[in-house]
N, CA and C atoms as an extended XYZ file, in Angstrom:
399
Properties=species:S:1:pos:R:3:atomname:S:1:resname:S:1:resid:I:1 pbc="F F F"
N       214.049       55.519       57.516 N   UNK     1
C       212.669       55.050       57.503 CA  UNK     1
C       211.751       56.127       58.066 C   UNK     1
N       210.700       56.683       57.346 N   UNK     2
C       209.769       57.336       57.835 CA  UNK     2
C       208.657       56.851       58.732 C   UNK     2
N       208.519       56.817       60.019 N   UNK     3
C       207.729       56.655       61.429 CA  UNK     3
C       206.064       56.690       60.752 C   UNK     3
N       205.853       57.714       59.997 N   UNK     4
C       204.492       58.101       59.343 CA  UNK     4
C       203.787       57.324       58.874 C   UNK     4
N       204.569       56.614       58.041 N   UNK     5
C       204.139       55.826       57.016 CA  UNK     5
C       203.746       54.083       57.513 C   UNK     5
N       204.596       53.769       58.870 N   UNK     6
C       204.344       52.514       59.485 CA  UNK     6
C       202.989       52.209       59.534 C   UNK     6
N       202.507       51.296       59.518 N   UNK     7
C       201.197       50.889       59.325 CA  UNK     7
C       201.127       49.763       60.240 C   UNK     7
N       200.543       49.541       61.514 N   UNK     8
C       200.322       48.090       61.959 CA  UNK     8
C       198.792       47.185       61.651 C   UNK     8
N       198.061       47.693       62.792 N   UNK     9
C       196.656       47.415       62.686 CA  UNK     9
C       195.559       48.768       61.675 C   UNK     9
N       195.406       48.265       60.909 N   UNK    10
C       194.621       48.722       60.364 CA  UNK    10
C       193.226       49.609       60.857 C   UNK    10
N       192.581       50.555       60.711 N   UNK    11
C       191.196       51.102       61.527 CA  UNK    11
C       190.145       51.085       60.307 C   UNK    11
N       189.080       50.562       60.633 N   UNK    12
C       188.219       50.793       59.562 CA  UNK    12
C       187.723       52.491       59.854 C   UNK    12
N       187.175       53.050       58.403 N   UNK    13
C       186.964       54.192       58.863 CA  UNK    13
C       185.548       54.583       59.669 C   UNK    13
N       185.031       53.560       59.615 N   UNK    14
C       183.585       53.358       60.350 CA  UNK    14
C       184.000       53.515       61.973 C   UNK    14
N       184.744       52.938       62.412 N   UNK    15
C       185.924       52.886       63.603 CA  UNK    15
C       185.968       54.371       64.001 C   UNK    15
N       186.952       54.860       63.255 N   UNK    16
C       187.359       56.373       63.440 CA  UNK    16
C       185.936       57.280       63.487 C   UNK    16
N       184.908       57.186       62.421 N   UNK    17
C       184.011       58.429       62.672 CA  UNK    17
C       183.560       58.704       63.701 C   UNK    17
N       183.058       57.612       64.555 N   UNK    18
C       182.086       57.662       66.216 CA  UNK    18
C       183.445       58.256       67.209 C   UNK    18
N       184.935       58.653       66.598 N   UNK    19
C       185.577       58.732       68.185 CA  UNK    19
C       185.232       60.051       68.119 C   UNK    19
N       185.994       60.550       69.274 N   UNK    20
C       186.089       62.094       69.476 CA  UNK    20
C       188.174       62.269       68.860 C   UNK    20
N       188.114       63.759       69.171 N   UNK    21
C       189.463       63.898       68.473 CA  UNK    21
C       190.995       63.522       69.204 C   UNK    21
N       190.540       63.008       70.498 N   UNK    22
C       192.161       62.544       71.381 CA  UNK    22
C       191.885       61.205       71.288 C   UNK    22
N       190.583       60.642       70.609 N   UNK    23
C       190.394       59.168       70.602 CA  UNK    23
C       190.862       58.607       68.955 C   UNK    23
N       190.557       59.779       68.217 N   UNK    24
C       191.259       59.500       66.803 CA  UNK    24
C       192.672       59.397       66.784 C   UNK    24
N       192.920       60.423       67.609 N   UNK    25
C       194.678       60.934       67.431 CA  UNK    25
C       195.610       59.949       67.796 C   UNK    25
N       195.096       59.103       68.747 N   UNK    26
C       195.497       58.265       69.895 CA  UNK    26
C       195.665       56.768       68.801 C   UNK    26
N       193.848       56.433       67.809 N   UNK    27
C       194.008       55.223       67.175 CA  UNK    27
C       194.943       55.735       66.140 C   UNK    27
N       195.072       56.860       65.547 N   UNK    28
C       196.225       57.252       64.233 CA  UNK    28
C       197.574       56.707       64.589 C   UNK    28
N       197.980       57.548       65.489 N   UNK    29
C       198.998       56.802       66.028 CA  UNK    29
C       200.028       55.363       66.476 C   UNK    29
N       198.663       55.063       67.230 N   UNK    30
C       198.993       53.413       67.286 CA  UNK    30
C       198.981       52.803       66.071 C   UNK    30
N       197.811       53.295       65.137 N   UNK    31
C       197.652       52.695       63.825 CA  UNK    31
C       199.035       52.775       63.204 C   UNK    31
N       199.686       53.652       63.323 N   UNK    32
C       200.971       53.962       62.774 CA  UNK    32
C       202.188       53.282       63.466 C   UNK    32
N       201.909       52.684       64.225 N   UNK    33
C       203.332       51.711       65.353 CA  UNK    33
C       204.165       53.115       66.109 C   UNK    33
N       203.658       54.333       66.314 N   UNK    34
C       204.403       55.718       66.757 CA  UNK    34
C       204.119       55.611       68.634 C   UNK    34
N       204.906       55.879       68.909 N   UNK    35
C       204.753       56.319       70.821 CA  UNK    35
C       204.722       57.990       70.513 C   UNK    35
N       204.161       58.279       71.928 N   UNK    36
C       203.574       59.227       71.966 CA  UNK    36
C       205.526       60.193       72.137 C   UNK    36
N       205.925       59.592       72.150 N   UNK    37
C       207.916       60.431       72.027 CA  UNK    37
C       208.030       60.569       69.975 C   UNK    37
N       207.474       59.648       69.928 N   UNK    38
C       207.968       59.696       68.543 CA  UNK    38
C       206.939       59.953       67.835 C   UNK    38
N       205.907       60.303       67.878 N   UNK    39
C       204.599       60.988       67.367 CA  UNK    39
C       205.551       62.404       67.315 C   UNK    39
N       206.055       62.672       69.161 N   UNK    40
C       206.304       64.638       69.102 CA  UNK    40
C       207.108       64.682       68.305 C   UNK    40
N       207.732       63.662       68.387 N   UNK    41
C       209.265       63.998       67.411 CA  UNK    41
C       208.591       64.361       65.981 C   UNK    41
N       207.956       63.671       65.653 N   UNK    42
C       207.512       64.075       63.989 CA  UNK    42
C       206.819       65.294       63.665 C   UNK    42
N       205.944       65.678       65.080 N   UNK    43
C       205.244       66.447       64.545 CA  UNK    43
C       205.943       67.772       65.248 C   UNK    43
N       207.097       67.756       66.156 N   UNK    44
C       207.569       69.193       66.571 CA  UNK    44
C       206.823       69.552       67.741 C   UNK    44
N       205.397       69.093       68.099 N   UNK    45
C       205.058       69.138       69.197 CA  UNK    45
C       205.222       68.158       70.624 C   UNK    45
N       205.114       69.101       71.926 N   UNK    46
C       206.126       68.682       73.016 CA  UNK    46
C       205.487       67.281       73.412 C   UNK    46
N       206.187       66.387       73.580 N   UNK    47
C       205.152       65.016       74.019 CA  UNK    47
C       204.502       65.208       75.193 C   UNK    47
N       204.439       66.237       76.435 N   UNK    48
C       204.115       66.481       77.541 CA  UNK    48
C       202.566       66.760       76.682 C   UNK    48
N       202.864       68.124       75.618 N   UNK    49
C       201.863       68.302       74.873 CA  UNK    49
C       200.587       67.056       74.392 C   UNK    49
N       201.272       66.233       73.556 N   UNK    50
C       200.949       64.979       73.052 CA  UNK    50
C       200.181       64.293       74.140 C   UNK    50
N       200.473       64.516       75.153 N   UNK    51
C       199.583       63.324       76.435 CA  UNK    51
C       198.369       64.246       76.970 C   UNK    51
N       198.793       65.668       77.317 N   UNK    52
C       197.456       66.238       77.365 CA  UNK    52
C       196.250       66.200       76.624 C   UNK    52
N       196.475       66.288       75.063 N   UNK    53
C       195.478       65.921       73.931 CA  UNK    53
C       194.792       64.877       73.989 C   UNK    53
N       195.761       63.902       74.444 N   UNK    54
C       195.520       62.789       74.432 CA  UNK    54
C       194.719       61.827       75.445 C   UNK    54
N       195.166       62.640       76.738 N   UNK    55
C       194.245       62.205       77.731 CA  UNK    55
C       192.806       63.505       77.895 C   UNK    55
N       192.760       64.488       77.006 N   UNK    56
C       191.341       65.163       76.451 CA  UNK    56
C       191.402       66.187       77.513 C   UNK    56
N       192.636       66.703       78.341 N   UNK    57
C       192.614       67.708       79.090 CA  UNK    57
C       192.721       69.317       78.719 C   UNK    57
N       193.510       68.938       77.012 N   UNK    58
C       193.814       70.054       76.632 CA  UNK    58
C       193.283       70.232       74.623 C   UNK    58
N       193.116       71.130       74.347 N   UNK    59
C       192.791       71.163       72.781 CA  UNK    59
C       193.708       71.808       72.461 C   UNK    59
N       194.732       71.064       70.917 N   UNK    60
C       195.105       72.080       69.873 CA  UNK    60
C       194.800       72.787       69.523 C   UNK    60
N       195.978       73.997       69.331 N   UNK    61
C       195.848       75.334       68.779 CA  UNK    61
C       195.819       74.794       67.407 C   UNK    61
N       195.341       75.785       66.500 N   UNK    62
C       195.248       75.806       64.799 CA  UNK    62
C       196.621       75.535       64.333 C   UNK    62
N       197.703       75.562       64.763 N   UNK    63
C       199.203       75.126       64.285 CA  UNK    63
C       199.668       73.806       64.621 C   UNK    63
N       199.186       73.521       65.926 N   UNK    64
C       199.221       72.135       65.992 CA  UNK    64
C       198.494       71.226       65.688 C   UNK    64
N       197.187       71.958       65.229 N   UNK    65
C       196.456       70.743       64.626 CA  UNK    65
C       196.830       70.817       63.170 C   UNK    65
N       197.075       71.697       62.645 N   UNK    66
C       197.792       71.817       61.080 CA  UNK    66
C       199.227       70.367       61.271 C   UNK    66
N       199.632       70.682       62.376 N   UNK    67
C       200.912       69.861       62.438 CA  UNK    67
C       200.457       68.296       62.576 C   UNK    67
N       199.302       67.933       63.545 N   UNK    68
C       198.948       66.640       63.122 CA  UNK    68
C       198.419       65.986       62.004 C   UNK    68
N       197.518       67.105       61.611 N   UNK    69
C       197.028       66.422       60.194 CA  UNK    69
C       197.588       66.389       59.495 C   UNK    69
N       198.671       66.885       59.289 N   UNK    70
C       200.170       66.670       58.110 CA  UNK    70
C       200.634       65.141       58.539 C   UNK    70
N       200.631       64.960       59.862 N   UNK    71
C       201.464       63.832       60.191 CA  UNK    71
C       201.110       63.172       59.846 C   UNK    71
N       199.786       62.934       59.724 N   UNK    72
C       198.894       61.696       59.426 CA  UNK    72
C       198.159       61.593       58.086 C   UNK    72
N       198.464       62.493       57.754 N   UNK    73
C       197.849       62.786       56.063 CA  UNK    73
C       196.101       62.936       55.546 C   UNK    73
N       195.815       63.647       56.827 N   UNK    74
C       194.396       63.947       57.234 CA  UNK    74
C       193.725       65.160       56.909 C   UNK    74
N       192.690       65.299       56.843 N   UNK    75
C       192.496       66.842       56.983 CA  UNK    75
C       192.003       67.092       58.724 C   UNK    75
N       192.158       68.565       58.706 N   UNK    76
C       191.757       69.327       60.428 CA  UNK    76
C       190.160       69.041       60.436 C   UNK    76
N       189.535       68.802       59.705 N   UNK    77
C       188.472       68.763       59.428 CA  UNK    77
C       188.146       66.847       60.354 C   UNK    77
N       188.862       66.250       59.582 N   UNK    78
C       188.487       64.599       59.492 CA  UNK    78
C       188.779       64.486       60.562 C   UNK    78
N       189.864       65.192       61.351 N   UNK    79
C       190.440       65.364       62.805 CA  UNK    79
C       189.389       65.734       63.962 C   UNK    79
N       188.716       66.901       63.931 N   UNK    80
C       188.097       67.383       64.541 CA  UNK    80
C       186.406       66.744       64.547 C   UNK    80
N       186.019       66.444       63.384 N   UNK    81
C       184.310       66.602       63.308 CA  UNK    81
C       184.127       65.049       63.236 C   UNK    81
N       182.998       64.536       63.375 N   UNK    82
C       182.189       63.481       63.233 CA  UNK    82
C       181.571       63.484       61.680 C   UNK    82
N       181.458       62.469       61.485 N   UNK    83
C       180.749       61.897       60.035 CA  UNK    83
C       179.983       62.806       60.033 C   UNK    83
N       179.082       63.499       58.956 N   UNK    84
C       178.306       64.271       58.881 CA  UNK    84
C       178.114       65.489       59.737 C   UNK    84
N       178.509       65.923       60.556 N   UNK    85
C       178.788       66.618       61.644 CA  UNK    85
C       178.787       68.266       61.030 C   UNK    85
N       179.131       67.975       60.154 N   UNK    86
C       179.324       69.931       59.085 CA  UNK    86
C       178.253       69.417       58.062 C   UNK    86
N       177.711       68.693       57.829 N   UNK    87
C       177.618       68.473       56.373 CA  UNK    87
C       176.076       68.633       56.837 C   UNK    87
N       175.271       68.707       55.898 N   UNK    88
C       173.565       69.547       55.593 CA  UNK    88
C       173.014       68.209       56.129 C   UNK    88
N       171.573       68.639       57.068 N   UNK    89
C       171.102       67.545       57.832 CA  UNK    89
C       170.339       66.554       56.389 C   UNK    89
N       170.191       65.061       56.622 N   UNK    90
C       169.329       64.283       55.387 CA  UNK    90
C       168.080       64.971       54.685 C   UNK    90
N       167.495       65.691       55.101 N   UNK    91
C       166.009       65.757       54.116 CA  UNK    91
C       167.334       66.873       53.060 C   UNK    91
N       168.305       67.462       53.632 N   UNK    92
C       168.766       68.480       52.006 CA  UNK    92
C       170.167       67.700       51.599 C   UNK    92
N       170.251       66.917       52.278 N   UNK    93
C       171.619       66.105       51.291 CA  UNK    93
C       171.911       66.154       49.936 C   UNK    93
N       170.607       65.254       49.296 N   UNK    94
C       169.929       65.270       48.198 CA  UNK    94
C       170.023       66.483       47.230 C   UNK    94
N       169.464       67.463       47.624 N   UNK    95
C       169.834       68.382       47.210 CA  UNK    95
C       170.702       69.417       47.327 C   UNK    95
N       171.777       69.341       47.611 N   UNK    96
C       172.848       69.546       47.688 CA  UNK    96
C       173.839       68.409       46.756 C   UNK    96
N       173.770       67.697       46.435 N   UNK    97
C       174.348       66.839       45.657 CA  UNK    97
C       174.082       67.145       44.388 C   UNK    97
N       172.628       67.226       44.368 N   UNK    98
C       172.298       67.593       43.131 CA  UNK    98
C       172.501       69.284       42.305 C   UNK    98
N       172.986       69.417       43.396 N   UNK    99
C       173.518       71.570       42.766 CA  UNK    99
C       174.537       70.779       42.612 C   UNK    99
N       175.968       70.279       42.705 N   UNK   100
C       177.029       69.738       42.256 CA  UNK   100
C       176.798       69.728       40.457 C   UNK   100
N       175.895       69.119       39.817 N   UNK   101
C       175.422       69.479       38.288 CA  UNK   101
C       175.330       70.343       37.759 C   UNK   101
N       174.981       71.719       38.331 N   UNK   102
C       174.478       72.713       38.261 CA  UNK   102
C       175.677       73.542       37.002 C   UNK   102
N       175.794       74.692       36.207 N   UNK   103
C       176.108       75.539       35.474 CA  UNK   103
C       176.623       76.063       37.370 C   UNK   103
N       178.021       76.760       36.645 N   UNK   104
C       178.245       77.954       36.960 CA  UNK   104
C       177.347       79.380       37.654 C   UNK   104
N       176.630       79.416       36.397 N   UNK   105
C       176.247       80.740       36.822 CA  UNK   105
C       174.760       80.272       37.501 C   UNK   105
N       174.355       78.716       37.431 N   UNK   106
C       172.825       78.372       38.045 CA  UNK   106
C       173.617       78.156       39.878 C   UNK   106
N       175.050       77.933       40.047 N   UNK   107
C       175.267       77.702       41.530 CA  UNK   107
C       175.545       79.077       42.120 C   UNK   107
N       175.579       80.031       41.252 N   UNK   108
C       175.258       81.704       42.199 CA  UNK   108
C       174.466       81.983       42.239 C   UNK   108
N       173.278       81.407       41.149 N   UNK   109
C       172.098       81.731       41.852 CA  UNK   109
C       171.657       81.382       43.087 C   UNK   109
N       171.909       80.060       42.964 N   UNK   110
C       171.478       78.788       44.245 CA  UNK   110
C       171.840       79.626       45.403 C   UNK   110
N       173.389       80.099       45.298 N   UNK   111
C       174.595       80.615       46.737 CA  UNK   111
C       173.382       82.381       47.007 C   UNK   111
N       173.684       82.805       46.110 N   UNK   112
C       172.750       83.973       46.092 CA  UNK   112
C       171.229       83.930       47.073 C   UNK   112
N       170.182       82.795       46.509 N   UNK   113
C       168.914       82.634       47.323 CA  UNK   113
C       169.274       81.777       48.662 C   UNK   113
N       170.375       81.371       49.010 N   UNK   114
C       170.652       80.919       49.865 CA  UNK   114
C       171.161       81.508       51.040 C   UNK   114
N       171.732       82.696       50.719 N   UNK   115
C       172.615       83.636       51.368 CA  UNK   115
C       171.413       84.649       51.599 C   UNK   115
N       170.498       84.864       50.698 N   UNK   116
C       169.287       85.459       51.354 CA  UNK   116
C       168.491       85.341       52.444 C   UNK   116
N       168.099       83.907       52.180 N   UNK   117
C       167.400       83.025       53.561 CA  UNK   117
C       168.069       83.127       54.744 C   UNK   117
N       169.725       82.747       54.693 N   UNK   118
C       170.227       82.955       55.783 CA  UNK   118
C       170.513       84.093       56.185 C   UNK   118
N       170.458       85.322       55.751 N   UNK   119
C       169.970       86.545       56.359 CA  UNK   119
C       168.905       86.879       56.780 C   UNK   119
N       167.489       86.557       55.980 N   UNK   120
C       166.618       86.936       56.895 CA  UNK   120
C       166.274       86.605       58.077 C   UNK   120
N       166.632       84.784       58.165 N   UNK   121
C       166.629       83.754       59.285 CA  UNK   121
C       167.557       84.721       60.299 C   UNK   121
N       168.056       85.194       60.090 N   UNK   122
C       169.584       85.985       61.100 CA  UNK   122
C       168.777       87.268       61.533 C   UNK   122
N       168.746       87.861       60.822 N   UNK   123
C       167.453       88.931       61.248 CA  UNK   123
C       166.175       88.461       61.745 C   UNK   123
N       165.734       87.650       61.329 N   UNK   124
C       164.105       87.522       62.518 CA  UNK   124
C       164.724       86.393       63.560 C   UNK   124
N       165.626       86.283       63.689 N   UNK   125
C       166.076       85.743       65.195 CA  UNK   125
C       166.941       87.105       66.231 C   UNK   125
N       167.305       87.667       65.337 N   UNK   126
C       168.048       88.958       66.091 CA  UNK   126
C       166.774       89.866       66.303 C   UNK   126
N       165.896       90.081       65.633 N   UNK   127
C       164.290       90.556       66.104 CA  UNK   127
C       163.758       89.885       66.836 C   UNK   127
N       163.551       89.065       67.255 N   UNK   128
C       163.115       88.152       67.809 CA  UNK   128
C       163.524       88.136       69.582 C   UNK   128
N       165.275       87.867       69.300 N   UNK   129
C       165.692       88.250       70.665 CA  UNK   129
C       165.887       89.304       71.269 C   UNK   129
N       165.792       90.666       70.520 N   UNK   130
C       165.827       91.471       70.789 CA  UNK   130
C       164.452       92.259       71.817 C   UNK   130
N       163.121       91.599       71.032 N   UNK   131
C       161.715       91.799       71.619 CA  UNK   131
C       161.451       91.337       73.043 C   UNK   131
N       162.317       89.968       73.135 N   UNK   132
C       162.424       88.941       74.664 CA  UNK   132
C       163.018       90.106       75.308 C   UNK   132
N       163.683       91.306       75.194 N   UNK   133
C       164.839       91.629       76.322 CA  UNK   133
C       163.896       92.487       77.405 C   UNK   133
């Protein structure tokens, strides 16, 4: 029997977005009927490990968080960030959804004038702080 796959209480995902990431890891788990011995066991990491995360004293390295989100069939991403948290603030959502339609060669343009802005923005803030010194 695979430990992974146990399912007890269910989490809505509305649930999961507001935690932080030893508060997700913690409901995955339980969600899964796993103790924190048999979480390490699956995932190869040390359960001493497993309780530090867990009680938020310590953060995964990039291998162990690769190793949880396998366990749980997550991405490092869904692990780590909050709902919207990476994603473009509301007034450009919208548009950003709407380049998803876009031709090929109309989303290098888009990436192109976009990658512009965020250079100059990068430069008149590096001018900028540079004038304060």
């Amino acid at each position: 029997m695979n430990p992974i796959r146990t399912m007890q209480v269910p989490l809505s995902p509305l649930d999961l977005y507001a935690m932080s990431f030893s508060q997700r890891m913690i409901a995955l788990r339980r969600e899964r009927g796993l103790t924190q011995q048999s979480f390490a066991d699956a995932t190869g990491i040390h359960v001493q490990q497993i309780k530090r995360y867990e009680a938020n004293t310590s953060q995964p390295s990039a291998e162990a968080l690769k190793k949880i989100a396998k366990c749980f069939g997550v991405t490092t991403d869904w692990l780590l960030f909050e709902d919207g948290e990476r994603g473009p603030d509301d007034d450009l959502r919208l548009q950003f959804e709407a380049m998803g339609q876009l031709t090929p060669e109309e989303k290098g343009v888009a990436r192109a004038v976009l990658e512009g802005l965020l250079l100059k923005h990068a430069a008149h803030r590096f001018n900028s702080s540079a004038s304060n010194s």
